[in-house]
N, C-alpha and C positions, 0 to 999 in steps of 0.2 A: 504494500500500500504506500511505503515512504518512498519507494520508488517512481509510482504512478505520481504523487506529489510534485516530486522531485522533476519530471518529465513533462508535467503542466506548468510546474511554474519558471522552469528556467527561462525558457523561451521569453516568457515577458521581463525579466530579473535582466535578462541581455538585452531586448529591446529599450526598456529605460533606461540602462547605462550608456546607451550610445546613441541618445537621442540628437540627432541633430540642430544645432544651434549655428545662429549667423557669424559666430567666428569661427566655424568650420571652412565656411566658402571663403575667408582672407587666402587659404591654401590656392584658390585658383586664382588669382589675382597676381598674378606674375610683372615683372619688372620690364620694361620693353627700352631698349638699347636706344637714346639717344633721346629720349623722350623725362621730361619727368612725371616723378609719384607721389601724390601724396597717401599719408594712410589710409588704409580700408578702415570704413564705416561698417555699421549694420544696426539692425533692431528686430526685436521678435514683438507683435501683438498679436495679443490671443483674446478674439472676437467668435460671437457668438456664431458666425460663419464658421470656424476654424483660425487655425492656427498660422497666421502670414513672417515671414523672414526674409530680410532683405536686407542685403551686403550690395555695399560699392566701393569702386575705386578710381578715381579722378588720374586723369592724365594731361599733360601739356606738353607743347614745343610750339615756342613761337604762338602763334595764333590760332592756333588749330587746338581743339581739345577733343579727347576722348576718355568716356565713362564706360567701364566695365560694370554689371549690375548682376544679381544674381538676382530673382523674385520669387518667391515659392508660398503656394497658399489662394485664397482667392484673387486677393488681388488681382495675381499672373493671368487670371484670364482677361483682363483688357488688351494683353499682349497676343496670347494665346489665341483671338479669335481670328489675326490675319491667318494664320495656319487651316481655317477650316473647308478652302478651295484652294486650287490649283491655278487661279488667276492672278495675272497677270495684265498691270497698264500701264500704258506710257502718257502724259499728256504736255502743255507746255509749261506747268507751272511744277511736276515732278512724276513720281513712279512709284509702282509696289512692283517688285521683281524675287522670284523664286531664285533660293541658291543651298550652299551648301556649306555648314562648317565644322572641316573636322570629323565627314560624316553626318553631319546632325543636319533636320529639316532647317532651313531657315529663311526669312522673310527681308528683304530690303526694302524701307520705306526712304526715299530720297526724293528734298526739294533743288532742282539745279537752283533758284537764285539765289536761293539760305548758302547752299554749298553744306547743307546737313541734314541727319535725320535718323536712320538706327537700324540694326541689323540686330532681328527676336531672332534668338535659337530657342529651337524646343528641348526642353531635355529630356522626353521621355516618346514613344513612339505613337504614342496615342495623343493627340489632343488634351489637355490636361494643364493645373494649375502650376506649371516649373517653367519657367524659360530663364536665359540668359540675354541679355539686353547690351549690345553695344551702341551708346548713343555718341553722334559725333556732329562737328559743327569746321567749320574752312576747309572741307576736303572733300576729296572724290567720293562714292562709295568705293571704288574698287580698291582706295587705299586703308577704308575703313574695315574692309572684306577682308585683306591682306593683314590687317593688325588683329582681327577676332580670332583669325587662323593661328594665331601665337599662344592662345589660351587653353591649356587644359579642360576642355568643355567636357571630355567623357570623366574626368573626375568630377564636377561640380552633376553632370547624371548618374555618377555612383552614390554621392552625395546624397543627391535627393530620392533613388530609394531607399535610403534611412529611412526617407523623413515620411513617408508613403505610409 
């Protein structure tokens, strides 16, 4: 019987010990050569919706900046909904464009005259409240594309099925 005990409850005994918290996700939030960093952020609130956490980390050079963001919880799905077709548009004030990071699904919203705008990753394969958020302002996407690519993102999706 202290066995069967023993067999029900570890299982949850390990899941609270290794619950996921927003300075977990500082680990993805890598150093990018030639640019500077300031510290990573984060916050956890716990809403009657569930439980949201959210880590960032601010980047600069020159004029140009970029936000690394982790979001997990409801929140993520204001991110999460470009994910829910395959569409694709161009117009002359900007774009939403399919891409890819690292493997992971992901979404380019881009204004050409801002020169800004962000690339959602998903971190889980289903539609769902996890993405990763590169938001960026004086640059191309494709430079924005090329710097998400630097990021550990299948850590910060091992990450979040902790938190699952």
């Amino acid at each position: 019987m202290r066995k069967l005990a023993l067999i029900l409850v570890l299982p949850l005994v390990f899941s609270v010990a290794h619950a996921v918290t927003f300075t977990d996700f500082y680990a993805v939030f890598v150093d990018i050569p030639g640019w500077e960093a300031e510290s990573p952020t984060g916050q956890e609130t716990i809403m009657p919706m569930g439980k949201v956490v959210f880590a960032e980390r601010h980047y600069s050079k020159g004029d140009k900046s970029f936000t690394a963001r982790v979001v997990v919880g409801p929140v993520a799905m204001t991110f999460s909904n470009v994910f829910m077709s395959t569409i694709e548009y161009r117009n002359d004030e900007g774009m939403l464009k399919n891409a890819s990071v690292k493997g992971f699904k992901a979404k380019i919203v881009y204004n050409f005259k801002e020169r800004a705008g962000y690339v959602a990753v998903l971190l889980t394969k289903a539609v769902a409240p996890y993405v990763m958020v590169f938001e960026f302002e004086n640059m191309d996407y494709n430079e924005a594309l090329s710097l998400a690519n630097k990021f550990p993102v299948g850590r910060a999706a091992r990450l979040v099925r902790n938190f699952m």
